[in-house]
C-alpha positions as CSV (number, residue, x, y, z in Angstrom):
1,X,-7.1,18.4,9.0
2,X,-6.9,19.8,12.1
3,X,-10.0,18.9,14.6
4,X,-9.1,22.2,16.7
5,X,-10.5,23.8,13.9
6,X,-14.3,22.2,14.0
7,X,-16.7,24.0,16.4
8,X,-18.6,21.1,18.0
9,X,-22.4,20.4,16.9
10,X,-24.8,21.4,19.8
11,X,-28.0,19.9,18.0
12,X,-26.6,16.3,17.8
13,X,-27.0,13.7,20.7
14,X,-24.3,12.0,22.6
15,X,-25.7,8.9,20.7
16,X,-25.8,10.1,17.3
17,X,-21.5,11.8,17.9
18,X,-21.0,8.3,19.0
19,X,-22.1,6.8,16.1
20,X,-20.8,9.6,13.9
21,X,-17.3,8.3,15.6
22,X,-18.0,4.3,15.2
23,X,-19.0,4.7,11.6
24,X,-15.3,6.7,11.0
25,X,-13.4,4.8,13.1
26,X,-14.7,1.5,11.0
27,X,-13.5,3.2,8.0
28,X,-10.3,3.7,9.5
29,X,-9.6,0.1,10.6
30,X,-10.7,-1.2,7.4
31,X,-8.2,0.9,5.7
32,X,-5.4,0.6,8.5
33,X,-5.9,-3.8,8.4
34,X,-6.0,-3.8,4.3
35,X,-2.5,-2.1,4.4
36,X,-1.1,-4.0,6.6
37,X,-2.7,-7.4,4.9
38,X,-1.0,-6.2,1.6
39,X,2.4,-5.4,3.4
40,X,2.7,-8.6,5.0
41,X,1.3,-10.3,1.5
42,X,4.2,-8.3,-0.4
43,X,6.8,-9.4,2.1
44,X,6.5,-13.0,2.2
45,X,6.1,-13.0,-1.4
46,X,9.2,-10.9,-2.1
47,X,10.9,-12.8,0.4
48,X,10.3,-16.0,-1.2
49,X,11.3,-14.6,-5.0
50,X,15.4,-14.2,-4.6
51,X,15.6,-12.1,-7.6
52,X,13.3,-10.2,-6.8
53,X,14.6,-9.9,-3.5
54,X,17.6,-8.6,-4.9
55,X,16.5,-6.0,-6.8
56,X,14.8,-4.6,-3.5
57,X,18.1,-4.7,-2.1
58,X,19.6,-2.8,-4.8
59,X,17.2,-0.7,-5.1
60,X,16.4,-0.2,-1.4
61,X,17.2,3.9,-1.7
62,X,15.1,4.4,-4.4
63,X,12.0,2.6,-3.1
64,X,12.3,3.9,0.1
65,X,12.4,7.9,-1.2
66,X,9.3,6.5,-3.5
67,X,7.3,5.5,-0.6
68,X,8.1,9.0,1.4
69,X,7.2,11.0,-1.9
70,X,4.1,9.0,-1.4
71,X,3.1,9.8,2.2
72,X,4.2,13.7,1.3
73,X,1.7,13.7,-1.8
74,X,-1.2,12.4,0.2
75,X,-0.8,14.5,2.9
76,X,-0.1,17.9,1.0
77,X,-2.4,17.1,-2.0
78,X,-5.6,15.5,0.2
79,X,-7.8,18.6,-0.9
80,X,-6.9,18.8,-4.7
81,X,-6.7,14.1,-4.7
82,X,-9.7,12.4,-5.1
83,X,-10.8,9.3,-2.4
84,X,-9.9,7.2,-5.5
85,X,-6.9,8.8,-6.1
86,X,-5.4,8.6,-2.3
87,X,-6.9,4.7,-2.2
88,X,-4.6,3.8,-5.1
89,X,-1.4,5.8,-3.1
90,X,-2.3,4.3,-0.3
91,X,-2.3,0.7,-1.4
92,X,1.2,1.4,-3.4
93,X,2.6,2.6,-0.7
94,X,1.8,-0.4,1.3
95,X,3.0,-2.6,-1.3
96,X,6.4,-0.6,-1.3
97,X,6.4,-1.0,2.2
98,X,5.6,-4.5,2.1
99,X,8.9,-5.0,-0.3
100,X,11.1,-2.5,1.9
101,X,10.5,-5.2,4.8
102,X,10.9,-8.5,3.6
103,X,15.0,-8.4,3.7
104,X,14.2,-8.5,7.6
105,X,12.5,-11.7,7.2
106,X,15.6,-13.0,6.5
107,X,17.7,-10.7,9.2
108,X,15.7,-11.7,12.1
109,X,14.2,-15.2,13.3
110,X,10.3,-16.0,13.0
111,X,10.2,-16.1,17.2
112,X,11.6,-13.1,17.4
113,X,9.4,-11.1,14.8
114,X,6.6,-12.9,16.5
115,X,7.5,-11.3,19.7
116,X,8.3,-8.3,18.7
117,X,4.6,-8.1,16.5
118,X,2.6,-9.1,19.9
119,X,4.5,-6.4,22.1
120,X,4.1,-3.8,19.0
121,X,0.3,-4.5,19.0
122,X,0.0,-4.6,22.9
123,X,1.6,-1.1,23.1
124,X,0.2,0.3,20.3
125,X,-3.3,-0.9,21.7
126,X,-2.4,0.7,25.3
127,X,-1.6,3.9,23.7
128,X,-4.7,3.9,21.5
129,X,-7.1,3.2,24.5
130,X,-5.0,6.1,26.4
131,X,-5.8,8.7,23.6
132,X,-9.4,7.6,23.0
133,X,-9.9,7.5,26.8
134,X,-7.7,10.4,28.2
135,X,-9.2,13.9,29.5
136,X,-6.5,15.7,28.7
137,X,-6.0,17.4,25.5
138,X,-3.4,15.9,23.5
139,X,-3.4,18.7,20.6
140,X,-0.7,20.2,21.8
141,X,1.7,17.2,21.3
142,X,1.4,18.0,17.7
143,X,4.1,20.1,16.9
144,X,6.4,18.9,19.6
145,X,6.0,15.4,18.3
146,X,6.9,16.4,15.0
147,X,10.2,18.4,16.3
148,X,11.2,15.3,17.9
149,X,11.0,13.4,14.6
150,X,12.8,15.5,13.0
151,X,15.6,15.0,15.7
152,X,15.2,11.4,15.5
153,X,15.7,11.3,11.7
154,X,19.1,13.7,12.2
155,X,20.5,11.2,14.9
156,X,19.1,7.9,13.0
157,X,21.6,9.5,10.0
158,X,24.5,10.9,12.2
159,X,24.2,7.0,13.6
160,X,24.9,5.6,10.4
161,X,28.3,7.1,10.3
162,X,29.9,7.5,13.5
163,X,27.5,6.0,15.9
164,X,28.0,2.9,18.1
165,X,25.9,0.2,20.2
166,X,24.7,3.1,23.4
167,X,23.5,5.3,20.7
168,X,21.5,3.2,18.6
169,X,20.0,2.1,22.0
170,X,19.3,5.5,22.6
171,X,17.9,6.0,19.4
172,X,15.7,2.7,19.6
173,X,14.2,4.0,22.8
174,X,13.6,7.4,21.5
175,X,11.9,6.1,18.5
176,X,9.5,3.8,20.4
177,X,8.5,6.8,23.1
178,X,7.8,9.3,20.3
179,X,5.5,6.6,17.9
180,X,3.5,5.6,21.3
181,X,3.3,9.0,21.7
182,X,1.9,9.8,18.5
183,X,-0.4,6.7,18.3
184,X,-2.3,8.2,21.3
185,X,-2.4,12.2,19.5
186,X,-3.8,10.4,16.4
187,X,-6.1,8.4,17.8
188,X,-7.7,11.1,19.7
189,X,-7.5,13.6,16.8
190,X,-9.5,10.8,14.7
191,X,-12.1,10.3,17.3
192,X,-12.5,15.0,17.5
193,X,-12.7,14.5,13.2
194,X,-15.1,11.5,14.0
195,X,-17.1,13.7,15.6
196,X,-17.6,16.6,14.2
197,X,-16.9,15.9,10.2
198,X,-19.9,16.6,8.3
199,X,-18.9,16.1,4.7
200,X,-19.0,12.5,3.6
201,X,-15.9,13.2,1.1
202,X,-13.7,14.4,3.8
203,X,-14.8,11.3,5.7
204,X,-13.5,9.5,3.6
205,X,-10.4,11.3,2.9
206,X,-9.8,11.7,6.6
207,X,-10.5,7.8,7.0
208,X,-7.8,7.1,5.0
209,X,-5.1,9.9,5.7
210,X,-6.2,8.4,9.2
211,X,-5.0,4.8,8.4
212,X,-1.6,6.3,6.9
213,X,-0.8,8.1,10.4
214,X,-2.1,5.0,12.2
215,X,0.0,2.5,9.6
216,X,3.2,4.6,9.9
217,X,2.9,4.4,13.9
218,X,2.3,0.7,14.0
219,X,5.3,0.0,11.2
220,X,8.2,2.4,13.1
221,X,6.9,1.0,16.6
222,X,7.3,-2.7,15.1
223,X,11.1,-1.7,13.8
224,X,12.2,0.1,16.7
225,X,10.9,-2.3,19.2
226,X,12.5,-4.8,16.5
227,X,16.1,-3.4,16.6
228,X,15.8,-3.7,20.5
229,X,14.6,-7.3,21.2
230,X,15.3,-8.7,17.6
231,X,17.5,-12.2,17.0
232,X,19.3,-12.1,14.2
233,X,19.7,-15.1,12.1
């Protein structure tokens, strides 16, 4: 959904757009803290299961192309899905994501994902304040933001092979610039679909692609900053 696309309601108040974007953005939160309440639940309990830990590992390529099959259905498909439908993906997806993170649990030490969590929250709070205060139009950042992902994948798998310690730096800075960057473009696009979405389906919809975008931000932010100030056990 693109907000560029809505043409703005001149019969509606300032108060009633403001509630318009309270209501959404309550919808949004919900969904955005139920993932992440069902991530960390999967995690700690996968974490404390061995077996089941191993067969995450071993089965850590699978899951992970699972969970990106998932985020590509949801956002292709969101016309044809039903709310219901992109409820369930998006609470399987969290689950799988949940799984996909508990080996770090054991990586890293509890101070140091504690740190890491409160400086991924602080940032990820700065940026959304930036986009939902900001005067300037963030739009644009769209395709450009997407571009740089792409990059940032390439290198992330190039680094796998022959990288060494100054590129994955460079790699963990890059990745925690773009996800602040598109933390502030999402939360202002939310707050423009907020505003000026009519249909209470595609609230809905929107609330929940809009938890996804927000959930994705938040987890690469977390990893990237994690990889840069992590302790490992």
């Amino acid at each position: 959904m693109d907000y560029q696309q809505y043409s703005p309601l001149t019969t509606r108040t300032a108060e009633e757009i403001a509630y318009n974007v309270r209501t959404y953005f309550n919808k949004v939160y919900t969904w955005l803290a139920l993932s992440m309440l069902v991530s960390a639940g999967l995690a700690i309990y996968v974490e404390n299961d061995v077996s089941l830990m191993f067969k995450v590992v071993d089965n850590y390529m699978v899951l992970g192309l699972v969970t990106l099959g998932i985020v590509v259905i949801m956002c292709l498909a969101a016309n044809k899905l039903t709310s219901g439908a992109l409820k369930v993906l998006m609470l399987v997806y969290s689950a799988l994501q949940g799984a996909l993170f508990s080996p770090l649990l054991h990586v890293y030490t509890n101070e140091s994902l504690g740190l890491t969590f409160a400086c991924t929250a602080g940032m990820f709070g700065f940026m959304a304040l930036y986009g939902l205060t900001t005067k300037r139009n963030l739009s644009g950042l769209g395709r450009t933001l997407m571009m740089l992902l792409v990059g940032l994948i390439l290198a992330s798998i190039v680094n796998i092979f022959v990288g060494g310690s100054t590129m994955n730096l460079v790699i963990c800075i890059a990745g925690i610039i773009i996800f602040c960057l598109f933390t502030a473009y999402d939360f202002q696009r939310l707050q423009q679909e907020g505003a000026y979405l009519d249909d209470e389906v595609d609230r809905e919809k929107g609330a929940i692609l809009g938890a996804l975008g927000l959930y994705i931000n938040f987890y690469n932010l977390f990893l990237y900053l994690l990889r840069f100030l992590g302790d490992r056990e």
